[in-house]
Gaussian input, Z-matrix of N, CA and C with variables (Angstrom, degrees):
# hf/3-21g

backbone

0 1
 N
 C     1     B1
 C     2     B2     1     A1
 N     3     B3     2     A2     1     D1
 C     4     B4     3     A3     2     D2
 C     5     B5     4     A4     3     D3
 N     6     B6     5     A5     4     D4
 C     7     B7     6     A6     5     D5
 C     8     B8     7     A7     6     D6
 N     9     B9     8     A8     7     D7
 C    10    B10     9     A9     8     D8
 C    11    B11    10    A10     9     D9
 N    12    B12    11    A11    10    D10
 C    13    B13    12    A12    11    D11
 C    14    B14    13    A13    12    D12
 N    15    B15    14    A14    13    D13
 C    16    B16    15    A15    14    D14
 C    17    B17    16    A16    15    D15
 N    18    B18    17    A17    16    D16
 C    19    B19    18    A18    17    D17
 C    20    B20    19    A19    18    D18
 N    21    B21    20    A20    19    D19
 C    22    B22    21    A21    20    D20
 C    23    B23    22    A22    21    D21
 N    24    B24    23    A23    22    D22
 C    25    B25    24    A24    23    D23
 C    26    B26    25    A25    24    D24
 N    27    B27    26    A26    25    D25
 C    28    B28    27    A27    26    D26
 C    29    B29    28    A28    27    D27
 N    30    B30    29    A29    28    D28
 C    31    B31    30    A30    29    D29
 C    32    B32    31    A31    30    D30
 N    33    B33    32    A32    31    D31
 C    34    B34    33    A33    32    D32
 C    35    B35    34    A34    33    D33
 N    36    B36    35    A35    34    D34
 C    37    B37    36    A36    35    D35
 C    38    B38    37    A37    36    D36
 N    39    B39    38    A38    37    D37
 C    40    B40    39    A39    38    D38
 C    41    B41    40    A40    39    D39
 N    42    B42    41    A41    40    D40
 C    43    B43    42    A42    41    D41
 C    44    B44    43    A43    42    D42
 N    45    B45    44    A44    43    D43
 C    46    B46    45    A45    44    D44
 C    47    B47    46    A46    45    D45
 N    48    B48    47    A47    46    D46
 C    49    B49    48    A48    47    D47
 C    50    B50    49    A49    48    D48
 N    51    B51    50    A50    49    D49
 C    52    B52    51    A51    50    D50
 C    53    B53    52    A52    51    D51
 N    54    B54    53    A53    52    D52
 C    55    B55    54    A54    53    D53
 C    56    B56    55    A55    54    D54
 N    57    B57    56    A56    55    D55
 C    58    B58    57    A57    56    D56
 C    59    B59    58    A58    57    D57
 N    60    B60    59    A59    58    D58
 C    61    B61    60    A60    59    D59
 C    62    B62    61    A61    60    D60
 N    63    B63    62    A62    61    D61
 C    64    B64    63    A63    62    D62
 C    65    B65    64    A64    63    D63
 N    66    B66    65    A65    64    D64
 C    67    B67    66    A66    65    D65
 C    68    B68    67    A67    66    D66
 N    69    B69    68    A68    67    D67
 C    70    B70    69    A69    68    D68
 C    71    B71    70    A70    69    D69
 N    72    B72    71    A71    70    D70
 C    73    B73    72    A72    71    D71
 C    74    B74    73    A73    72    D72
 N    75    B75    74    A74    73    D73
 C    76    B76    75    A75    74    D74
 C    77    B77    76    A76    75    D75
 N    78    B78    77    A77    76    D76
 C    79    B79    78    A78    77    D77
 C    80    B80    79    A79    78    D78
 N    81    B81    80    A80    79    D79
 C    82    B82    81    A81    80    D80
 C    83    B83    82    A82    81    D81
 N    84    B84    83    A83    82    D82
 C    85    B85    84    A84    83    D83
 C    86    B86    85    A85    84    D84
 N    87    B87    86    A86    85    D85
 C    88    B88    87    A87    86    D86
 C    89    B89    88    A88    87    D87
 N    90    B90    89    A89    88    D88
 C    91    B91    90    A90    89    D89
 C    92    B92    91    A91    90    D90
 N    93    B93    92    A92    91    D91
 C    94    B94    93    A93    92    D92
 C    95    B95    94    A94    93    D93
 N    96    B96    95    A95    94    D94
 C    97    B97    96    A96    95    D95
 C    98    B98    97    A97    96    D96
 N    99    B99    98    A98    97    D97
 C   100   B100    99    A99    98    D98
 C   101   B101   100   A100    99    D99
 N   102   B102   101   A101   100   D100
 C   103   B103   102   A102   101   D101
 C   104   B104   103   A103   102   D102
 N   105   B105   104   A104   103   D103
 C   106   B106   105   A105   104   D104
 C   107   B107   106   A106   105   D105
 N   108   B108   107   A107   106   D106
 C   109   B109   108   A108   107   D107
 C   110   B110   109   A109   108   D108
 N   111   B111   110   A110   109   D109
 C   112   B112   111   A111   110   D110
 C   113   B113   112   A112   111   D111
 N   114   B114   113   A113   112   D112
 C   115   B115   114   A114   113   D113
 C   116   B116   115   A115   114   D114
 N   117   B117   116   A116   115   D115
 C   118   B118   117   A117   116   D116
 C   119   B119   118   A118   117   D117
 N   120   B120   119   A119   118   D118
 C   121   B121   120   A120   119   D119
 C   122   B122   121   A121   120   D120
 N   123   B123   122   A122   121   D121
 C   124   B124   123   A123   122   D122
 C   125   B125   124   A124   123   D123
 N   126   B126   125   A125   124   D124
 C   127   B127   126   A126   125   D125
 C   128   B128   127   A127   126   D126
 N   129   B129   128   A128   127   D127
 C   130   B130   129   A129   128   D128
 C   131   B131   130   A130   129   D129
 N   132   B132   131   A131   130   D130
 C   133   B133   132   A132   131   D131
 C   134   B134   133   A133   132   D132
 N   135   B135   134   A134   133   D133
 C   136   B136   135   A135   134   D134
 C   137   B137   136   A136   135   D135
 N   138   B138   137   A137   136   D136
 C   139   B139   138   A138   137   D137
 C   140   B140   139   A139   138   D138
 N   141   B141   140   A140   139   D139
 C   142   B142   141   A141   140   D140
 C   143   B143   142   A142   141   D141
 N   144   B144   143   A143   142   D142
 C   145   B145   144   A144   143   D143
 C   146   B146   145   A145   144   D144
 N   147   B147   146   A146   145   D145
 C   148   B148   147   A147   146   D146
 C   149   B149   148   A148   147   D147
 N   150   B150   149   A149   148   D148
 C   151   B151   150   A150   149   D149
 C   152   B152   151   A151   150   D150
 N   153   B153   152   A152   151   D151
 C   154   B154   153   A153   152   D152
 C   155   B155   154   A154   153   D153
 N   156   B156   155   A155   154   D154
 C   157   B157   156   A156   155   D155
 C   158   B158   157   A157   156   D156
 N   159   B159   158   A158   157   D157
 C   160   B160   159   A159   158   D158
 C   161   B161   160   A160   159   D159
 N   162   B162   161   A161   160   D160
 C   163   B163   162   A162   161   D161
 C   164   B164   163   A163   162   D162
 N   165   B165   164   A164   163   D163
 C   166   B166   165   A165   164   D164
 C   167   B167   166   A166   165   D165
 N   168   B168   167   A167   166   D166
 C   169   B169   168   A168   167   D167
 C   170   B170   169   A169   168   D168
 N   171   B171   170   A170   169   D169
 C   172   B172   171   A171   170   D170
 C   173   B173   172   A172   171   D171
 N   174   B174   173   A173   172   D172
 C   175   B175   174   A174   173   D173
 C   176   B176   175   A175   174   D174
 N   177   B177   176   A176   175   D175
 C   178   B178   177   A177   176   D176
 C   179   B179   178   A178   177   D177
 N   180   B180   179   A179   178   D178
 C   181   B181   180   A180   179   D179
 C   182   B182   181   A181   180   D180
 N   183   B183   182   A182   181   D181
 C   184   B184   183   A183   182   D182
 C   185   B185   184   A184   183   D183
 N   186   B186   185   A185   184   D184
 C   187   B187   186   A186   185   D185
 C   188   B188   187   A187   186   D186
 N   189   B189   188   A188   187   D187
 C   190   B190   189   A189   188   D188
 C   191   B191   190   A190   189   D189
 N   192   B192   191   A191   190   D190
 C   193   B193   192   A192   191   D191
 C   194   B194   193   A193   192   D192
 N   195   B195   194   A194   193   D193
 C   196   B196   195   A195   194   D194
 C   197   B197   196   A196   195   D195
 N   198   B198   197   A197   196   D196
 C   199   B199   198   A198   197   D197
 C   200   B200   199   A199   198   D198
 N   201   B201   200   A200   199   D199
 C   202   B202   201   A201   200   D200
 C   203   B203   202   A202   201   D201
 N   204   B204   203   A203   202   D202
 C   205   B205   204   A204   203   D203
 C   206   B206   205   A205   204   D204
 N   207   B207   206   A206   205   D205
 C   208   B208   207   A207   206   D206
 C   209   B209   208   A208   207   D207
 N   210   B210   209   A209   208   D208
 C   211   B211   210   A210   209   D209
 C   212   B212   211   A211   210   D210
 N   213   B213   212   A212   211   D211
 C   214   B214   213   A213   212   D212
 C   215   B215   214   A214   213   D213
 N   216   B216   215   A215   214   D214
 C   217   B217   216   A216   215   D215
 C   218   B218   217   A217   216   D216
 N   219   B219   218   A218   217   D217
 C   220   B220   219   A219   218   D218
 C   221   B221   220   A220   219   D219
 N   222   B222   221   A221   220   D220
 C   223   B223   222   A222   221   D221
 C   224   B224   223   A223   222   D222
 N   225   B225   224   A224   223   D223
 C   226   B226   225   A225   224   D224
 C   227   B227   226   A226   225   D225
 N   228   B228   227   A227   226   D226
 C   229   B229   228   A228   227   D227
 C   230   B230   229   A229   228   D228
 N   231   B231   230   A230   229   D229
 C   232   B232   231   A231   230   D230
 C   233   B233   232   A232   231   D231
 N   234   B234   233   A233   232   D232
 C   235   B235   234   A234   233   D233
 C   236   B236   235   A235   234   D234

   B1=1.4465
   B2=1.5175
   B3=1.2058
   B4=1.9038
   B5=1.4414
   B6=1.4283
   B7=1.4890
   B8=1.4189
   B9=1.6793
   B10=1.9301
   B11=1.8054
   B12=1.1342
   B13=1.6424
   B14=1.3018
   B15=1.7641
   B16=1.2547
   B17=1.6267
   B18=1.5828
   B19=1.3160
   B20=1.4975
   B21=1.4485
   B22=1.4484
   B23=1.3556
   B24=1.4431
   B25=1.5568
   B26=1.6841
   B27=1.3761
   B28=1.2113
   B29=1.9825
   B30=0.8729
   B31=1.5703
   B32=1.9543
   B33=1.4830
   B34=1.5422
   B35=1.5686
   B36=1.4487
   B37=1.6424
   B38=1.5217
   B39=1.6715
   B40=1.2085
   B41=1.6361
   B42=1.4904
   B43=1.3740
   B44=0.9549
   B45=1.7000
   B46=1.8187
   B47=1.9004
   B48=1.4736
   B49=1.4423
   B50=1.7775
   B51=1.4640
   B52=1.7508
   B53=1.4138
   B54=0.9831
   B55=1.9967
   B56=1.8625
   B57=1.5579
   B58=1.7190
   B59=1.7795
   B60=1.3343
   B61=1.8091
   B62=1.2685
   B63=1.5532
   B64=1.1517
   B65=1.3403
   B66=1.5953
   B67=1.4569
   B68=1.6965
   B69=1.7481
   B70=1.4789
   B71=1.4606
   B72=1.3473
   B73=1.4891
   B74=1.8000
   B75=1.5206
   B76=1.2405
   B77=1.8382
   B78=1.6349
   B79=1.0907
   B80=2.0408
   B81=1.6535
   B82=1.3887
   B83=1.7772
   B84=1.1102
   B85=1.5734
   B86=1.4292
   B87=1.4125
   B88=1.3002
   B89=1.6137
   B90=1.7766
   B91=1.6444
   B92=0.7936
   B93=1.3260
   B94=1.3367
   B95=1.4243
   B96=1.2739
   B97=1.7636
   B98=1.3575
   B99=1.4908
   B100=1.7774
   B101=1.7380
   B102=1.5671
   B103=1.4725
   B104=1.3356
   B105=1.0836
   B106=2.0104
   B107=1.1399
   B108=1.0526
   B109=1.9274
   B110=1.2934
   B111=1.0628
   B112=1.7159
   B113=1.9176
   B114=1.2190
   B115=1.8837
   B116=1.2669
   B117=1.7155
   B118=1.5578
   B119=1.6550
   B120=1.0728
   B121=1.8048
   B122=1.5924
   B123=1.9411
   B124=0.7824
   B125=1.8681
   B126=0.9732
   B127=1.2526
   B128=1.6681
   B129=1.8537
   B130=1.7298
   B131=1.8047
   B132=1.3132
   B133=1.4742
   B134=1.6720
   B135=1.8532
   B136=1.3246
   B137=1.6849
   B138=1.4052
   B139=0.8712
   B140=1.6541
   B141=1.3426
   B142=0.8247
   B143=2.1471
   B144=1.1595
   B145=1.1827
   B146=1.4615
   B147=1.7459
   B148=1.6434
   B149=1.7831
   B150=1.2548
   B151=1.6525
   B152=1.9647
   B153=1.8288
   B154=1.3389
   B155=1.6202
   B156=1.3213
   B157=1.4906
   B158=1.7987
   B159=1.6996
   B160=1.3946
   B161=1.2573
   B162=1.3862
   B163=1.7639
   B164=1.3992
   B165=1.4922
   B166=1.3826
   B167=1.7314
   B168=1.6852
   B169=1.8931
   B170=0.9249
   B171=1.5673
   B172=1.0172
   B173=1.9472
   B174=1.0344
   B175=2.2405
   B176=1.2422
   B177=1.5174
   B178=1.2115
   B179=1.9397
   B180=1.6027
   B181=1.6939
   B182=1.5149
   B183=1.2302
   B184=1.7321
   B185=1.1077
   B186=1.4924
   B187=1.3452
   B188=1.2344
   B189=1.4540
   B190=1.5166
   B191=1.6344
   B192=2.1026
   B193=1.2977
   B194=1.6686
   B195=1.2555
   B196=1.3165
   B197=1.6643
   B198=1.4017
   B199=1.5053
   B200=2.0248
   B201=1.6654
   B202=0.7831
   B203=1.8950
   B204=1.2173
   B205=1.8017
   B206=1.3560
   B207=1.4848
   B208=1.1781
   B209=1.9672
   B210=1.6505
   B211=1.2062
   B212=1.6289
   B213=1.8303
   B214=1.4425
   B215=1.2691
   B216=1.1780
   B217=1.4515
   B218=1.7588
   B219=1.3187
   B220=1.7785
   B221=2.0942
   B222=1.2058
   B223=1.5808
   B224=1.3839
   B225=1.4582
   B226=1.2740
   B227=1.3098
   B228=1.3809
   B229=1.5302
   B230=2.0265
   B231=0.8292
   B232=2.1191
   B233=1.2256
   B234=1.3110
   B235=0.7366
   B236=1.6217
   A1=110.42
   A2=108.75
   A3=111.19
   A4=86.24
   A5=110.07
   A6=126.71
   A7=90.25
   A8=82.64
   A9=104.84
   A10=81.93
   A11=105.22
   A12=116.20
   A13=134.71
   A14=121.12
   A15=113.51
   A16=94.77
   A17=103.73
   A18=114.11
   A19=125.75
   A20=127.16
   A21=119.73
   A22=96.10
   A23=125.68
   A24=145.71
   A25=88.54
   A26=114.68
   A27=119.85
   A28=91.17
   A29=116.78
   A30=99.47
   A31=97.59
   A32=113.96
   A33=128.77
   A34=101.79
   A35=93.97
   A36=91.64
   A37=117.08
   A38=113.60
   A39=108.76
   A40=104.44
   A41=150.67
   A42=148.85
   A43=129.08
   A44=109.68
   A45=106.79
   A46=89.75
   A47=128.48
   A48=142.07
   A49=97.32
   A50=77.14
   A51=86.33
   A52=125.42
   A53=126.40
   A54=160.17
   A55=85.80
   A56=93.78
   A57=100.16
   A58=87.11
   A59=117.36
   A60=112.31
   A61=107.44
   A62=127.06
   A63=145.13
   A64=103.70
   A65=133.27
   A66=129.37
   A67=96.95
   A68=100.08
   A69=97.08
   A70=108.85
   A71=114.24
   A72=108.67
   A73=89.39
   A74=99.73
   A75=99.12
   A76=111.25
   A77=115.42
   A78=108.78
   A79=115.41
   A80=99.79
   A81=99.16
   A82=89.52
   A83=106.04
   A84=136.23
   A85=106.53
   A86=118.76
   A87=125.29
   A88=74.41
   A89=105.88
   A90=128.17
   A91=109.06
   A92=128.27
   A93=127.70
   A94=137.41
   A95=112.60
   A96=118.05
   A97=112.06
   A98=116.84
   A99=98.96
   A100=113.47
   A101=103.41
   A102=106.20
   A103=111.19
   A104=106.29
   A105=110.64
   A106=106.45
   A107=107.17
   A108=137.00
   A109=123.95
   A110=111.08
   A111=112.18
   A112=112.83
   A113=83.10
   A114=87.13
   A115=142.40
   A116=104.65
   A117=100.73
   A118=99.44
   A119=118.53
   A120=120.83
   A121=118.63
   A122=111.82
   A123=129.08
   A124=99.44
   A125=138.65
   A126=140.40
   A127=125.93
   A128=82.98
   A129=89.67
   A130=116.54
   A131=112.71
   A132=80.01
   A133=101.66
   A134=87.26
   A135=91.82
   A136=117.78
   A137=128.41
   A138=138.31
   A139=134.29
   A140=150.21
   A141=130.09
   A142=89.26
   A143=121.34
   A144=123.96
   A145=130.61
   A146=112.29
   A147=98.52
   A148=99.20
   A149=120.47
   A150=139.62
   A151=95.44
   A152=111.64
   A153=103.34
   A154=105.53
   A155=102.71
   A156=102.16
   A157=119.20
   A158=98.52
   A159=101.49
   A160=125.30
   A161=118.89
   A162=119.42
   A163=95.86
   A164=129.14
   A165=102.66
   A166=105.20
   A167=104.63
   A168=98.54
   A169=113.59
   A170=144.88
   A171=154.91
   A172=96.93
   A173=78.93
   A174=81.82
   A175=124.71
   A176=108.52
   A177=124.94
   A178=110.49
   A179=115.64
   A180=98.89
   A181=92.37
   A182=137.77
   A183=102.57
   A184=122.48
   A185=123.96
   A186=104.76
   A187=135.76
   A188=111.91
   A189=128.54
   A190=149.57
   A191=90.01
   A192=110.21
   A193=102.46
   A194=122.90
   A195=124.78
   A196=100.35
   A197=115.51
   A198=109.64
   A199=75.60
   A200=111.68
   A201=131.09
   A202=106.99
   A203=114.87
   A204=103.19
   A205=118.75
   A206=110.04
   A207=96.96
   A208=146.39
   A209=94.14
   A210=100.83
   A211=109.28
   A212=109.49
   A213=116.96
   A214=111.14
   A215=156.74
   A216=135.08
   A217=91.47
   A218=102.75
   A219=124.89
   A220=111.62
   A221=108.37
   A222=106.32
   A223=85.95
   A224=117.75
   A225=153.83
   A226=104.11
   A227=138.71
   A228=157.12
   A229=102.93
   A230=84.97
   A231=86.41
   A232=131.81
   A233=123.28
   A234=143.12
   A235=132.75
   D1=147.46
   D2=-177.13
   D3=-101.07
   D4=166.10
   D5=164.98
   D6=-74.92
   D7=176.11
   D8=-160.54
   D9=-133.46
   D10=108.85
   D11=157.60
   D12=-121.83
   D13=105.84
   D14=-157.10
   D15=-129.09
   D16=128.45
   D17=-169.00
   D18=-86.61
   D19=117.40
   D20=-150.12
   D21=-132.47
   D22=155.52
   D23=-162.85
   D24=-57.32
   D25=170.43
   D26=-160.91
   D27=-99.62
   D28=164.69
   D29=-171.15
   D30=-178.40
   D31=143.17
   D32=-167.53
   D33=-100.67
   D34=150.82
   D35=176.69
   D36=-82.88
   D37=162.07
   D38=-159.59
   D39=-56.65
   D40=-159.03
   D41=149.17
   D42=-85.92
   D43=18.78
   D44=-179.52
   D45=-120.16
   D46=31.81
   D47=143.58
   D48=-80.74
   D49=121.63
   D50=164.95
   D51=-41.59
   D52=130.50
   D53=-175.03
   D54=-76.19
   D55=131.10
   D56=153.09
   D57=109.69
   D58=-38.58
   D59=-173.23
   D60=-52.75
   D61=171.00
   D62=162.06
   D63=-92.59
   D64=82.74
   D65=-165.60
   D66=-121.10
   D67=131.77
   D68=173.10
   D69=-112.54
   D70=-155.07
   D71=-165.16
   D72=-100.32
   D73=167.98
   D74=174.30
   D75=-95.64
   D76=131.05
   D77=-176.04
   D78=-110.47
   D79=15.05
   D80=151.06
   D81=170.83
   D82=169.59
   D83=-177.78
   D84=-87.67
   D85=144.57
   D86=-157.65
   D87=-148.85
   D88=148.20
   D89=152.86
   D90=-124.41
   D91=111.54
   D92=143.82
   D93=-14.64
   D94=124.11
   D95=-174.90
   D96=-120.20
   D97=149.62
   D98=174.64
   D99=-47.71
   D100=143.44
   D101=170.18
   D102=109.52
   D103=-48.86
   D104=177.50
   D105=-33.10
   D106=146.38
   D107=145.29
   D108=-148.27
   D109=160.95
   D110=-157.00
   D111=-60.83
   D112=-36.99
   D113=160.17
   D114=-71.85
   D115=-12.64
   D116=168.02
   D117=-100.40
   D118=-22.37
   D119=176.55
   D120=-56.54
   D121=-47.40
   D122=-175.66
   D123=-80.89
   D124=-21.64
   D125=147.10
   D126=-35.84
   D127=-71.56
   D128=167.39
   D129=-45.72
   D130=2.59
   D131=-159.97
   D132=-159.13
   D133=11.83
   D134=167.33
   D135=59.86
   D136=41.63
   D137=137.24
   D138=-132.32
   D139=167.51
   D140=-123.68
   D141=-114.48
   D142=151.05
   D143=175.15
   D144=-66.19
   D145=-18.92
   D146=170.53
   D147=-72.24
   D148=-36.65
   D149=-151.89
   D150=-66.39
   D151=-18.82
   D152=173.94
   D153=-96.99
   D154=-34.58
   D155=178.50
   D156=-52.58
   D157=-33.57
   D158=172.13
   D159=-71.64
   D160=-31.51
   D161=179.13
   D162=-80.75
   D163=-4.25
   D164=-170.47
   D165=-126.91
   D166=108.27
   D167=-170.91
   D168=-69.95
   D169=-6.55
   D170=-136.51
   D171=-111.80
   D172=-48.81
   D173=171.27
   D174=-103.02
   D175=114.73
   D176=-160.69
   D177=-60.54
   D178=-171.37
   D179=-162.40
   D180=-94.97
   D181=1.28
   D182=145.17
   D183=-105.43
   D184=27.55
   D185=167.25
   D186=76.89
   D187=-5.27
   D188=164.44
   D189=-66.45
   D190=-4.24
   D191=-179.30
   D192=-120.16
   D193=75.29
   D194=170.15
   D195=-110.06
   D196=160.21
   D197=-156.47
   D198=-147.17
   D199=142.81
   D200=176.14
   D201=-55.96
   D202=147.19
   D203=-172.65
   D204=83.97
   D205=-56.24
   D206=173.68
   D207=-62.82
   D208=136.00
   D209=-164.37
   D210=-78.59
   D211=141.28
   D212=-176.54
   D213=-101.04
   D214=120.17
   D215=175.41
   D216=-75.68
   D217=130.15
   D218=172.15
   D219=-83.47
   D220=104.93
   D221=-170.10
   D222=-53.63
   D223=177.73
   D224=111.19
   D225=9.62
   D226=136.58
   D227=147.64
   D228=-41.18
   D229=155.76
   D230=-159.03
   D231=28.08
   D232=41.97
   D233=163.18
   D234=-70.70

């Protein structure tokens, strides 16, 4: 299977995401495939893996609950 990358307007999280994070915009959608972890994703795409764990509340801080399908919003490049 190839990854699924679909590129979407840059856009902020709603305001009931915790205040105080370093949160950037998301600059495309990521699905999850068997095998991922936030370090080969954040690889693909040239940003760093805590910086996806942070745009994404849904995956906890190691990164051990990613579920096949599921979509990542990908921050911003240096992020």
């Amino acid at each position: 299977l190839r990854p699924t990358i679909t590129p979407i307007a840059p856009t902020k999280y709603p305001s009931a995401y915790p205040t105080g994070l370093p949160i950037s915009p998301c600059s495309s959608m990521y699905t999850v495939i068997n095998g991922d972890t936030c370090d080969a994703i954040g690889t693909m795409f040239g940003v760093r893996a805590d910086s996806i764990i942070l745009s994404n509340p849904s995956v906890n801080a190691a990164c051990t609950n990613l579920q096949i399908g599921q979509l990542l919003c990908i921050p911003t490049s240096g992020a």
